[in-house]
C-alpha positions in Angstrom: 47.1 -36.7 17.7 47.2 -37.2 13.9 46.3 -40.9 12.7 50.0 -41.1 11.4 51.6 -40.9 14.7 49.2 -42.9 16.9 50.3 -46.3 16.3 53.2 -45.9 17.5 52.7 -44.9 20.9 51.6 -48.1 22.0 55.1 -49.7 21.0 57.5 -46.7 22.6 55.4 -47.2 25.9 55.6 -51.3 26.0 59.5 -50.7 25.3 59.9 -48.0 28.0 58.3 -50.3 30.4 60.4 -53.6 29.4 63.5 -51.3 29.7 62.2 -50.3 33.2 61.8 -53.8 34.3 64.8 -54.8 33.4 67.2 -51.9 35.5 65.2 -53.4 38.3 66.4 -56.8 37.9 70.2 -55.4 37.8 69.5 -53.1 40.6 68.3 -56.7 42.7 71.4 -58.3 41.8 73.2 -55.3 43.0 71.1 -55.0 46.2 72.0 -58.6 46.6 75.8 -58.1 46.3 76.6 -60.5 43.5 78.8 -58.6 41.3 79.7 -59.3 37.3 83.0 -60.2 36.0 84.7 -58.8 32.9 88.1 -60.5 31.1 90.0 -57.9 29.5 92.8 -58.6 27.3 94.8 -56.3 25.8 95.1 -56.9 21.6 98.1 -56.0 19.2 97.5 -52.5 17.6 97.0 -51.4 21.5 93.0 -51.9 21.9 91.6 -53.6 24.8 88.7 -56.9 24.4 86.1 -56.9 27.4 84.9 -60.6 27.4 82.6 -62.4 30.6 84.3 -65.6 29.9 88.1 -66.7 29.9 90.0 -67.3 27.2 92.2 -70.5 27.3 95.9 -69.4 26.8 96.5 -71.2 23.9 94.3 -69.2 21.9 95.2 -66.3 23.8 98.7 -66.2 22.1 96.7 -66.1 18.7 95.1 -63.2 19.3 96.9 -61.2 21.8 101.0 -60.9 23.0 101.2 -62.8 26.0 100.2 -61.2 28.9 99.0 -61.6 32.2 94.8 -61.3 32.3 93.5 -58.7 33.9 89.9 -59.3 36.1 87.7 -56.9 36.7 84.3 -56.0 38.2 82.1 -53.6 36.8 79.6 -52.3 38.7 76.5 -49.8 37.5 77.6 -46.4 39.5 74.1 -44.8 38.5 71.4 -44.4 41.1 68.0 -46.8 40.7 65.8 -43.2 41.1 68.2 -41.8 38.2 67.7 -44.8 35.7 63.5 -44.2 36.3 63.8 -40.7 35.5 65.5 -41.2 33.0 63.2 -43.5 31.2 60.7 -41.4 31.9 62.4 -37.8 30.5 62.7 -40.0 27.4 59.0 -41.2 27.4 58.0 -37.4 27.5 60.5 -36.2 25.1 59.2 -38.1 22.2 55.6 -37.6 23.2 56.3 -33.8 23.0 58.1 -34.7 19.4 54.9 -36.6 18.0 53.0 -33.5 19.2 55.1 -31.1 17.6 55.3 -33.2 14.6 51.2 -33.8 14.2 50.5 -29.6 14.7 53.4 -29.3 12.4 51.6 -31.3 9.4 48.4 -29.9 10.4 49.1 -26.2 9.8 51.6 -27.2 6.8 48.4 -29.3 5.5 46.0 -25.8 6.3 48.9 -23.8 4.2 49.3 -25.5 1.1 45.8 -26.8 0.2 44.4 -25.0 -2.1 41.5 -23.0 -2.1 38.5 -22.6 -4.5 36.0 -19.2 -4.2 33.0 -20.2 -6.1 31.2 -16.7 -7.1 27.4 -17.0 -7.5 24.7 -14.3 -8.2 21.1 -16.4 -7.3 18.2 -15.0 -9.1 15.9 -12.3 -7.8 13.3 -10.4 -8.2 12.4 -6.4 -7.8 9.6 -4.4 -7.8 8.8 -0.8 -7.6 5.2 -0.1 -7.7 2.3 2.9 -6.9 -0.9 1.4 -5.4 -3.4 2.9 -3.8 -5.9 1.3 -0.6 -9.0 2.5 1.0 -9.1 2.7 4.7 -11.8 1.5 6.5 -13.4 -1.8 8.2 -13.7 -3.4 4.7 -12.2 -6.8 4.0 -10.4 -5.7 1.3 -9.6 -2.2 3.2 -6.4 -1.6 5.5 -7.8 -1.0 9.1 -7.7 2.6 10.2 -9.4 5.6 11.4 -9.6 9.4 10.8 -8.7 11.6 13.8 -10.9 15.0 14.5 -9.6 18.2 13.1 -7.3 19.7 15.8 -6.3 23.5 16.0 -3.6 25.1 18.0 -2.4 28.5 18.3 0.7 30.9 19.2 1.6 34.0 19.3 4.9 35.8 19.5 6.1 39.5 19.8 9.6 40.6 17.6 11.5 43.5 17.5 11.1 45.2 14.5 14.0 46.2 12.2 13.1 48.6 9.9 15.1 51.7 9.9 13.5 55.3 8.6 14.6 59.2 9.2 11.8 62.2 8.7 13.2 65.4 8.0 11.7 68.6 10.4 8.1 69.2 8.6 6.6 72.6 8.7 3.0 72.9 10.4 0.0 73.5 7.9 -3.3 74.8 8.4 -5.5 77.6 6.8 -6.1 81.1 6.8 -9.4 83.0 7.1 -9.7 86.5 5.5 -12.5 89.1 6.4 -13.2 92.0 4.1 -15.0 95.1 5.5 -14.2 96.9 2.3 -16.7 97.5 -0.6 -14.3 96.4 -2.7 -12.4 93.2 -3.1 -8.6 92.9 -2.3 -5.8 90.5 -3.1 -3.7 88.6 -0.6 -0.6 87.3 -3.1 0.9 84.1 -2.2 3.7 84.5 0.6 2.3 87.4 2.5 3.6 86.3 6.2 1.7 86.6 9.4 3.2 86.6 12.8 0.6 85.2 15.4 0.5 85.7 19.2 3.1 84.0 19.9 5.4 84.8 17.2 5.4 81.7 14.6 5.7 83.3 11.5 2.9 82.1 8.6 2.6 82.4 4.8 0.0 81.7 2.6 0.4 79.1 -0.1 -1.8 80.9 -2.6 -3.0 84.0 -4.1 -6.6 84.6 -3.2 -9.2 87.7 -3.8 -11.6 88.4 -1.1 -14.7 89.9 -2.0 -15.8 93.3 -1.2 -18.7 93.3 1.6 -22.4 92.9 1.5 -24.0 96.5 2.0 -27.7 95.4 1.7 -27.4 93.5 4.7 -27.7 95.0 8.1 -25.2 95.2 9.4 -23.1 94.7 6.4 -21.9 91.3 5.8 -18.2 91.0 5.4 -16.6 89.2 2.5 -14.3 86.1 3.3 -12.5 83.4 2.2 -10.2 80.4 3.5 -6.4 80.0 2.2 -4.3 77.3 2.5 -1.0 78.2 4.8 2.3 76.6 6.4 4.6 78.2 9.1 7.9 79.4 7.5 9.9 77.9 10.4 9.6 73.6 10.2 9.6 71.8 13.1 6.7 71.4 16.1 6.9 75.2 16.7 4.3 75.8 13.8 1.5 73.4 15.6 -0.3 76.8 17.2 -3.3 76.6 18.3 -6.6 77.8 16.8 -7.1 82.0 16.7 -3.3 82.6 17.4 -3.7 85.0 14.6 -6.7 86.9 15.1 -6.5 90.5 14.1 -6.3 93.0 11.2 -3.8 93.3 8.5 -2.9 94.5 5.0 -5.3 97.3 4.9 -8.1 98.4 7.2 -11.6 96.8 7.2 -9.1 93.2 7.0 -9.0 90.7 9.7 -7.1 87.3 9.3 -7.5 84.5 11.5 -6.5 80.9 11.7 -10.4 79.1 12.7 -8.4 76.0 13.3 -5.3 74.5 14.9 -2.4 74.6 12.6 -1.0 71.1 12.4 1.5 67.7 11.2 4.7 70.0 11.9 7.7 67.9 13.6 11.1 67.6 14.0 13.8 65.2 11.7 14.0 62.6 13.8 14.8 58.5 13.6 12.4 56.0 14.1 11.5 52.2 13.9 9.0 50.4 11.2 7.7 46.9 10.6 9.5 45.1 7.7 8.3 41.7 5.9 11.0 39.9 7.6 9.9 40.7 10.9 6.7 39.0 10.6 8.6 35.9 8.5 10.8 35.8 11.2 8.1 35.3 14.0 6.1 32.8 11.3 9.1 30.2 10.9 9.4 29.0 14.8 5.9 29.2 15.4 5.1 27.2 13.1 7.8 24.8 14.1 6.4 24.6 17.6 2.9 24.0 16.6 4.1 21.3 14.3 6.0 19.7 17.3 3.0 20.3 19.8 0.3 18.9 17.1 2.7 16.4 16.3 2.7 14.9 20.2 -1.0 15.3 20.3 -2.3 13.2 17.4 0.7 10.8 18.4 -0.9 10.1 21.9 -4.2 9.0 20.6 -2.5 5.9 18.8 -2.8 2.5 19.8 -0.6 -0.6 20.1 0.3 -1.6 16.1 -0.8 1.6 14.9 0.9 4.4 12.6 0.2 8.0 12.4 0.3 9.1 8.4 1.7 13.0 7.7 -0.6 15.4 9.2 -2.8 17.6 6.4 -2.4 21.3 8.0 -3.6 24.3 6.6 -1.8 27.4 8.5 -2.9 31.1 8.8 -1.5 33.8 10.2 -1.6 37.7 11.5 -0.2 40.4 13.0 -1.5 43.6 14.7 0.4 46.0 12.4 1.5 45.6 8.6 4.5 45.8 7.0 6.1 49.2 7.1 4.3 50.6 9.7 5.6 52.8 12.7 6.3 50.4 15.7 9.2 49.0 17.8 7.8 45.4 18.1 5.0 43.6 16.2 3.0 40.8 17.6 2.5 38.0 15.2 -0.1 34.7 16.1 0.3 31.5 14.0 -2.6 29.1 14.1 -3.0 25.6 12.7 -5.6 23.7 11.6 -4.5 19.8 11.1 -5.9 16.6 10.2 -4.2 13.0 10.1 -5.2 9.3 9.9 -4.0 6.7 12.1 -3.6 3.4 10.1 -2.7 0.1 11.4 1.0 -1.2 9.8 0.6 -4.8 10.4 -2.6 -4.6 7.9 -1.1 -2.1 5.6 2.0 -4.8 5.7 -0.3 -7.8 4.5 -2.0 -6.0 2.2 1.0 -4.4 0.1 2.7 -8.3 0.1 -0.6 -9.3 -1.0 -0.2 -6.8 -3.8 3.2 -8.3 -4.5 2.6 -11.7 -4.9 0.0 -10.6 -7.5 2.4 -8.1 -9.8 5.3 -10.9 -9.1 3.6 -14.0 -9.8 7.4 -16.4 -10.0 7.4 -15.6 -5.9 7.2 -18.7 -4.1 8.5 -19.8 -0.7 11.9 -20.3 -1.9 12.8 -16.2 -2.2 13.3 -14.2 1.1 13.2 -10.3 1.3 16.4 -8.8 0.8 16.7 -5.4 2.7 14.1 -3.3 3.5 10.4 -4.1 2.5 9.9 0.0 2.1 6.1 1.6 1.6 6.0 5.1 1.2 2.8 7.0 1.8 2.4 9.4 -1.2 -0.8 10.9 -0.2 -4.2 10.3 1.5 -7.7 12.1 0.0 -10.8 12.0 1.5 -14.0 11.9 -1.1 -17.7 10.9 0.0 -16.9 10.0 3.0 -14.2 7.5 1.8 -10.5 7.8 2.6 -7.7 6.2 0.2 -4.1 5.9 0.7 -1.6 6.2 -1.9 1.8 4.6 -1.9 5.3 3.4 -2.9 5.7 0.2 -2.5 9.5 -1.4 -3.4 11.2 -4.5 -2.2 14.4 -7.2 -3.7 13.4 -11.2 -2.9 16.8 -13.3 -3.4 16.4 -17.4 -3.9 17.6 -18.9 -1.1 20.8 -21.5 -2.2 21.7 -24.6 0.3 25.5 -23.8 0.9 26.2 -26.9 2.3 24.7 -28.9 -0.5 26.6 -27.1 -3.1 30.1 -27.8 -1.4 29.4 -31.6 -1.4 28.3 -31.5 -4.8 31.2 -30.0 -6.7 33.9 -31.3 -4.2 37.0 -32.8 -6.4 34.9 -32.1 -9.4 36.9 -29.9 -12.1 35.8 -26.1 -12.4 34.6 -26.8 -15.8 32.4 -29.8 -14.5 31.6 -27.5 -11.0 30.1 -24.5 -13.0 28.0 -27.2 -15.5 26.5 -28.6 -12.4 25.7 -25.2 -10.5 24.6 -23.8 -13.7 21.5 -26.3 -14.0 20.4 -26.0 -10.0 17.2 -24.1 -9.5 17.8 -20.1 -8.6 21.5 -20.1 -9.5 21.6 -17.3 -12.6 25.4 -16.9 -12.7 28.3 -18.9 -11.6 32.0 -18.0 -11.9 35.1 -19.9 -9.4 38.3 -18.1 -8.7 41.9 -19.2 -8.8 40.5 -22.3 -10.5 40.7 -23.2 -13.5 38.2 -25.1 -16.1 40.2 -28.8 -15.9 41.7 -28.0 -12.9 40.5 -30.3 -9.5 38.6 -28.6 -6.9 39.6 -29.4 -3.2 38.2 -33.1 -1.8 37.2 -30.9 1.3 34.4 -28.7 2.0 36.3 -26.5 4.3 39.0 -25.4 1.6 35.5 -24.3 -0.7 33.9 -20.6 -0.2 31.1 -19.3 -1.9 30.0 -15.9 -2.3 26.6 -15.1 -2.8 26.0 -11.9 -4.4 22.9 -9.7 -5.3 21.5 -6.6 -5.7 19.1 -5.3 -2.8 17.6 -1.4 -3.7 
């Protein structure tokens, strides 16, 4: 209960409890059957006078006409358990009132004191920085180890989606002529043969065949090869060799075909290997190797160790080559990778190591703000000595005692509250809101906030 109210309980309860002896003492007489007599006498202007003693009569004529007196006995009709209760519904009334009355003032009190925000930016310090660290068992070197090469493979077969048409193709081959004559003859280009089974060919070219060798027993016939096609495209013109093998033009002439005539075909549609197939295949291989390497290196680590980006040098293949005849292409992916497992803890110490060197106002009074972030750039190998490059960025904050700057600008002035914050160590700014400069500041701690603000990257 509020301080206010308090002393006066002790009063209401000692008068409550007189009051309560006292209706006990009446309701003895009562119980005793002694009863309390009343004078009443009636008073000009038609009032009534209750008096316990009598009047004598002749100073009754003085202040009353003359009457006869009447006697009375009054008698308390209320119950003895009534008159308790009673006293004791009043007991808890005004304790419920006092109640009421000390929550009241309390949450008026919370309402209209002011408030003060005190707005303070505390010094800190950033740093972005590119530093690189051998790995190794050095004491100067971040504890580490390289892991053996490790090669995987996969191979996939796609569809291929390469569209083409060939238009019917006529057969080619050559022609053969024999002359028995003693003079030459001429074959012009287009003369048509019909062979055994009726394909119909043409020379491409106009050729003279030499007469034949007399000296020679038996004579020696002139010949000579000309290049042909069948007239009618298509597989039809494929015949076979000697499907023409007898005479023509004139006598003493033979034509034959010494070979099969060949590469004729139909139009027809077909299917060919494009870039994109092979691309196609490439891109999920390569994401399952990188998934399957990736949970390989990853089980050799140990307890407080990191794996760093694997270094991966990728080839691949396929059976056929871009636009080639086919309805599928196999393709086969392989990897090659290496990584280096590195132990963060050490890695940790040695980049706050670097820190406290490139930062040298850091002391104990600053605490990391956000993430302490180190981002590996890149890891070479040279000699037989592996360094690690990285990014190393962090924001330290100075640490402010709330508590201490409360009590120490409580029911100052906001002119005299800023002069004071202004000079404590790691306080670089210091503004208070809804305040003004010769305006008081509250006398309690709970009515002052403070808002720390700074800058984490």
């Amino acid at each position: 209960m509020h301080r206010q109210y308090a002393h006066a309980v002790p009063g209401i309860l000692a008068e409550l409890e007189q009051g309560y002896e006292g209706d006990e003492t009446s309701i003895s007489q009562e119980e005793a059957g002694e009863a309390e007599i009343m004078h009443i006498y009636p008073v000009e202007g038609g009032g009534l006078l209750f008096i316990k003693t009598e009047i004598p009569q002749e100073k009754l004529r003085q202040l009353v006409v003359e009457s006869t007196p009447l006697q009375t006995t009054l008698r308390d009709p209320r119950p003895t358990q009534f008159k308790a209760s009673l006293s004791l519904l009043h007991f808890l009334l005004l304790l419920l009132l006092f109640v009421g009355l000390d929550s009241a003032d309390t949450a008026l009190t919370a309402l209209f004191s002011p408030t003060a925000t005190i707005i303070i930016r505390p010094q800190q310090q950033a740093l972005t920085t590119t530093a690189s660290f051998l790995i190794g068992t050095g004491k100067n070197d971040i504890r580490g180890r390289v892991l053996p090469a490790l090669t995987l493979s996969q191979t996939q077969i796609v569809q291929t989606t390469g569209k083409g048409h060939q238009d019917a193709r006529s057969a080619t081959g050559t022609l053969t002529f024999f002359n028995g004559q003693l003079h030459s003859v001429t074959i012009s280009a287009g003369t048509a043969f019909s062979g055994g089974n009726g394909v119909q060919i043409v020379t491409d070219a106009t050729t003279h065949i030499p007469a034949a060798d007399p000296a020679t027993t038996p004579p020696t016939f002139g010949h000579v090869p000309v290049p042909a096609h069948a007239v009618q495209p298509g597989m039809t013109g494929n015949i076979p060799a000697f499907d023409l093998n007898g005479s023509c033009c004139a006598a003493s002439i033979i034509v034959k075909n010494l070979a099969p005539f060949a590469n004729g075909h139909d139009a027809r549609d077909f299917s060919y290997v494009t870039r994109g197939d092979i691309q196609r295949a490439i891109s999920p291989l390569t994401s399952l190797l990188r998934r399957s390497e990736q949970g390989a290196l990853s089980a050799q680590l140990q307890p407080g160790e990191n794996l760093t980006q694997p270094t991966c040098i990728r080839r691949s293949s396929s059976n056929l080559q871009s636009g080639e005849e086919a309805i599928s292409v196999q393709v086969t992916v392989s990897e090659s990778c290496t990584a280096i497992i590195i132990h963060q803890q050490s890695l940790q110490a040695r980049a706050l190591q670097l820190v406290r060197l490139r930062l040298p106002g850091l002391n104990e009074h600053y605490q990391l703000a956000g993430e302490f972030r180190i981002a590996i750039d890149s890891i070479t190998t040279q000699i037989g000595r592996t360094t690690l490059t990285a990014t190393i960025h962090g924001t330290w904050v100075y640490q402010l005692n709330e508590t201490h700057i409360k009590t120490l600008v409580v029911g100052r002035t906001g002119l005299q509250a800023i002069q004071l914050l202004t000079k404590l160590p790691g306080i670089e700014r210091v503004s208070i809101a809804s305040i003004s400069d010769n305006q008081l500041l509250p006398d309690d701690t709970t009515h002052i906030h403070l808002h720390i603000i700074y800058t984490a990257f």
